[in-house]
Every structure is written in structure tokens, then in C-alpha cells.
VEXVEXGU-723174 format. One record per residue (C-alpha): residue in one letter; x, y, z; residue number from 1; chain. Coordinates in steps of 0.001 Angstrom, whole numbers, plus 524288, in hexadecimal, padded with zeros to 5 digits. Each point is the difference from the previous one (the first is absolute). Example, Ala and Ser with C-alpha at 12.3 -4.5 7.8 and 13.67 -1.06 7.14 Angstrom:
2
NODE   aa       u       v       w     i   ch
NODE    A   8300C   7EE6C   81E78     1    A
NODE    S   8055A   80D70   7FD6C     2    A
END
This chain:
148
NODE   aa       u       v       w     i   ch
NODE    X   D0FB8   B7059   B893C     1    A
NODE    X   807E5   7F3CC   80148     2    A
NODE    X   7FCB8   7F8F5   80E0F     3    A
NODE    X   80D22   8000C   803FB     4    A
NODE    X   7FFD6   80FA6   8008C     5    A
NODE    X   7F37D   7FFFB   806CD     6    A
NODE    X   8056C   7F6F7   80AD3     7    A
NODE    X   80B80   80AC7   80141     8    A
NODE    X   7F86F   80C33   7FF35     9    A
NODE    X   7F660   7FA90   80C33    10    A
NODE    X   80AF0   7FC8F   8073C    11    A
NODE    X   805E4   80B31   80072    12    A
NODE    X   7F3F0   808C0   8010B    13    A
NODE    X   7FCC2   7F664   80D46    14    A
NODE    X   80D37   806E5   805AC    15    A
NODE    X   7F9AF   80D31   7FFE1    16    A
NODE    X   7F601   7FAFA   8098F    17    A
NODE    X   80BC1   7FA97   80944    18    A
NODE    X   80023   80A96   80AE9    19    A
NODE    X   81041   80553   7FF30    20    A
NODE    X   7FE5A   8057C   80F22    21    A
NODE    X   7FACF   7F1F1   8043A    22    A
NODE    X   80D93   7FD07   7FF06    23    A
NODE    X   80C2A   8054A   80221    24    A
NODE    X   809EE   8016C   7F55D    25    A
NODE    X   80976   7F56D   7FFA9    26    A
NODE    X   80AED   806DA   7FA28    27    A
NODE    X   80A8A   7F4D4   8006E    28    A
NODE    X   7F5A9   7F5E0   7FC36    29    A
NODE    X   7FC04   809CF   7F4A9    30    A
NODE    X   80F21   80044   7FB1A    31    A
NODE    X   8035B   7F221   80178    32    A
NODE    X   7F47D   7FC8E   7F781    33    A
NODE    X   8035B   80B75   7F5A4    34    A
NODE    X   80E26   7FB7C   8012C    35    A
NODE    X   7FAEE   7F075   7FD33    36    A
NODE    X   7F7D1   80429   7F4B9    37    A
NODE    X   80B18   8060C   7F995    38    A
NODE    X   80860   7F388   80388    39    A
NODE    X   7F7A9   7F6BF   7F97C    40    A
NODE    X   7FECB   8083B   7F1F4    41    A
NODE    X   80F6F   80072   801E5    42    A
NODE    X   7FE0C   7F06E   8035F    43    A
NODE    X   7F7DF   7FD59   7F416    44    A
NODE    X   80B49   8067F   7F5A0    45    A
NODE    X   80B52   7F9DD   8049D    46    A
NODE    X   7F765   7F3FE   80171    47    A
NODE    X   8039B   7FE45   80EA8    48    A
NODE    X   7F6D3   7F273   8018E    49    A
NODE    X   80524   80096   80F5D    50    A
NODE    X   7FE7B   80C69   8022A    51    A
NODE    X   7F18F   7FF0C   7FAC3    52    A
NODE    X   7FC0E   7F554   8081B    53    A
NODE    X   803F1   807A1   80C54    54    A
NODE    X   7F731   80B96   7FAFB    55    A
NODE    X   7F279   7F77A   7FD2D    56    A
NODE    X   7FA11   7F77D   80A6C    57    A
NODE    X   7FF2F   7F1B4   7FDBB    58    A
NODE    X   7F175   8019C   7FF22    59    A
NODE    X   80013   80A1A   7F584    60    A
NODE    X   7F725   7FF6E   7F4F4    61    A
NODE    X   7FA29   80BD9   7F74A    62    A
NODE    X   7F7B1   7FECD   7F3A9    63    A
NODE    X   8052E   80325   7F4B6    64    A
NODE    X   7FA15   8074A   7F32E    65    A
NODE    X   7FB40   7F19C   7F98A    66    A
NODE    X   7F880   7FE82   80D3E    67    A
NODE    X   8093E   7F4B2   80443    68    A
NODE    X   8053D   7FFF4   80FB4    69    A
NODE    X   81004   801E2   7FD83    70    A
NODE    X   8045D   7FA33   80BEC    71    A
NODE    X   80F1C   8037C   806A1    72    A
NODE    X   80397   7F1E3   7F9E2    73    A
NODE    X   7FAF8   805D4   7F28A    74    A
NODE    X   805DF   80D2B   801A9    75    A
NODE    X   80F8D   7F9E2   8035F    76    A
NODE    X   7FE55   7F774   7F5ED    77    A
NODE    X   7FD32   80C0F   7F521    78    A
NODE    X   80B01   80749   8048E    79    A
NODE    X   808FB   7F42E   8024A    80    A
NODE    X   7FC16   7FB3E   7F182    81    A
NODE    X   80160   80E82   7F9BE    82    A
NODE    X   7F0CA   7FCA2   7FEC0    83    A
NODE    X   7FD69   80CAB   80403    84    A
NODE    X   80D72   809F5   7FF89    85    A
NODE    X   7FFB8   80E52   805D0    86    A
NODE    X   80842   808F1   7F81F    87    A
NODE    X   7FDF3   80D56   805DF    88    A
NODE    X   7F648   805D6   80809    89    A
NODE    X   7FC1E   80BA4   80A83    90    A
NODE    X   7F725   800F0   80958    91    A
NODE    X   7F766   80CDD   800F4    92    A
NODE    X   7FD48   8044B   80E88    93    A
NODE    X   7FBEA   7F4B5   808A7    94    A
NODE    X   7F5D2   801FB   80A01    95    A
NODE    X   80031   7F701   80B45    96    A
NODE    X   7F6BF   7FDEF   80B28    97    A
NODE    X   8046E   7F71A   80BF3    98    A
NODE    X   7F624   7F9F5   80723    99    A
NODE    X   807BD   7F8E1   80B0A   100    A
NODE    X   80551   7F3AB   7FA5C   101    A
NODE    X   7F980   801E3   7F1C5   102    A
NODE    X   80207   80C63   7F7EB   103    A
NODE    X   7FAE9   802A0   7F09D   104    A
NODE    X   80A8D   80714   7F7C2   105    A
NODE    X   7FB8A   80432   7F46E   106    A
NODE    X   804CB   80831   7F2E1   107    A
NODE    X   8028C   80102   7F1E9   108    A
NODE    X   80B57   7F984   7FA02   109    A
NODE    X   80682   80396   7F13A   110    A
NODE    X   80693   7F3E7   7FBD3   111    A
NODE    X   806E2   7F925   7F4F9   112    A
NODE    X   7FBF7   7F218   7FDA6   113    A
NODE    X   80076   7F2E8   7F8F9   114    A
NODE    X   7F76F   7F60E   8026E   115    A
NODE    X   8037F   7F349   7F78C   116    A
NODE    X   80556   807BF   7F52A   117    A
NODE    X   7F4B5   80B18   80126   118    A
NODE    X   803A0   80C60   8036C   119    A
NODE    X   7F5AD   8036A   80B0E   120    A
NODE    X   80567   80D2B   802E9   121    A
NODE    X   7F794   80BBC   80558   122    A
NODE    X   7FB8C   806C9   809B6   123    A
NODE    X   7F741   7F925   80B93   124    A
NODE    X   7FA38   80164   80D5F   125    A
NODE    X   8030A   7F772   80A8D   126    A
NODE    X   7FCD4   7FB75   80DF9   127    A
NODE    X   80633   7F639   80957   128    A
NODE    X   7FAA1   7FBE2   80C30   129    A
NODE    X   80B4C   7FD4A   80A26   130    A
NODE    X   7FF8C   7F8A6   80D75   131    A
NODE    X   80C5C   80233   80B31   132    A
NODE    X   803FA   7F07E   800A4   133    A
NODE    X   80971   7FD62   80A03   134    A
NODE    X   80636   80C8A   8006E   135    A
NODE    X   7FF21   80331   7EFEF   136    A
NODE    X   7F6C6   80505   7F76D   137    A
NODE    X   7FCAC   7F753   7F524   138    A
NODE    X   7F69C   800EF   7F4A0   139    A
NODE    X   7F2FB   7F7EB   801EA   140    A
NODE    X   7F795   8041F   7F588   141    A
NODE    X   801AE   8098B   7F2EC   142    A
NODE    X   7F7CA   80639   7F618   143    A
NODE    X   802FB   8081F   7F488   144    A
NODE    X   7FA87   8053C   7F586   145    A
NODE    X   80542   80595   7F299   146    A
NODE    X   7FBA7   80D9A   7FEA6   147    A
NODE    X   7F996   806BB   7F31F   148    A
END
């Protein structure tokens, strides 16, 4: 099993340990961050570079499938290029856990993609770790994982 998919499949088994009555459910937190998600696969069609960099933090960074750290520099750059263009693509149903200032959201994605000239299309797993900055939720960290 490829080490990215291991990585995802711990991380989100670690959320079944996470108490839900230790905290109480956020349910405008919970939205916004559903509602952003959906924004920034809606971001990464049109190929909305600003809109993107309001989504990820300036200190974003994820690894990608080749094992090398993509950081948000890396990621605009992609997208602003065509490097990496999002045709189509819809989210399954998104769980998300707030944990004061930090929340996990996490879900499967079906999506139609190119990546330099290679059509990467399928069907994958995904989670993004989000902090509340100044007001806004913004994506910190991301894993994914294509499922088989």
C-alpha cells in the first residue's frame, strides 16, 4: 500500500479517538469550512490564483505522491501555469471536526484532471487541516490520497 494512503488512512482513524462531546459542535465554523472547501475546488477550475491564495495559509506545505513538500508558492504557481488544471470535480460528504481555532475536514473527492498534459483523473480521499487566522479559516496543511 502506497505510503501516501497509509499517512491518510491513520489520520483519519486518529479522529475516531477525538472525544465529539469534549466539544461542542461548532455549527457555523463547520459550514464556513464546508462552504471554503467547495470555494477552493470552484477556485482551482476557473483558475482563480487570488482567490486561492486567500484559501491556503502562507505557511502551507503538503507532500505530494513523488514524496516532494508542494509548498503554497508551488501550488499558485501550478494553477497559475495550467501546471496542474481542475476540470470537474465533487466532493463526497465532508466530515469536519473543530477544535477551537484548528479543525480537520476531511472527504472523498471525484475529479477530472490534467497534470502537464496527463490526465490524472479519479477518485481520491482527502484531508485538510485548517487554522481560524485573523478572523478566517485558511488551509495549513493537506493530504490526499488516490483511492483503488
Amino acid at each position: 500500500m502506497p505510503r501516501t494512503i497509509r499517512i491518510v488512512i491513520a489520520l483519519i482513524s486518529l479522529m475516531a479517538f477525538v472525544p465529539l462531546q469534549a466539544q461542542p459542535k461548532d455549527t457555523n465554523a463547520i459550514d464556513t469550512i464546508k462552504q471554503l472547501e467547495q470555494e477552493m475546488g470552484n477556485a482551482m477550475m476557473a483558475g482563480d490564483i487570488e482567490k486561492l491564495n486567500q484559501i491556503y495559509a502562507d505557511d502551507f506545505a503538503t507532500i505530494g505522491s513523488s514524496g516532494k513538500v508542494i509548498t503554497k508558492e508551488t501550488l499558485l504557481k501550478d494553477f497559475k501555469s495550467f501546471h496542474d488544471k481542475l476540470e470537474w470535480f465533487e466532493n463526497g460528504p465532508m466530515d469536519v471536526q473543530v477544535f477551537g481555532n484548528v479543525a480537520v475536514a476531511c472527504a472523498s473527492v471525484k475529479e477530472r484532471r490534467d497534470r502537464d498534459g496527463k490526465d490524472t483523473s479519479g477518485e481520491f480521499v482527502w484531508m485538510d487541516l485548517l487554522e481560524r487566522r485573523e478572523g478566517k479559516w485558511v488551509v495549513v496543511r493537506s493530504e490526499g490520497a488516490r483511492m483503488k
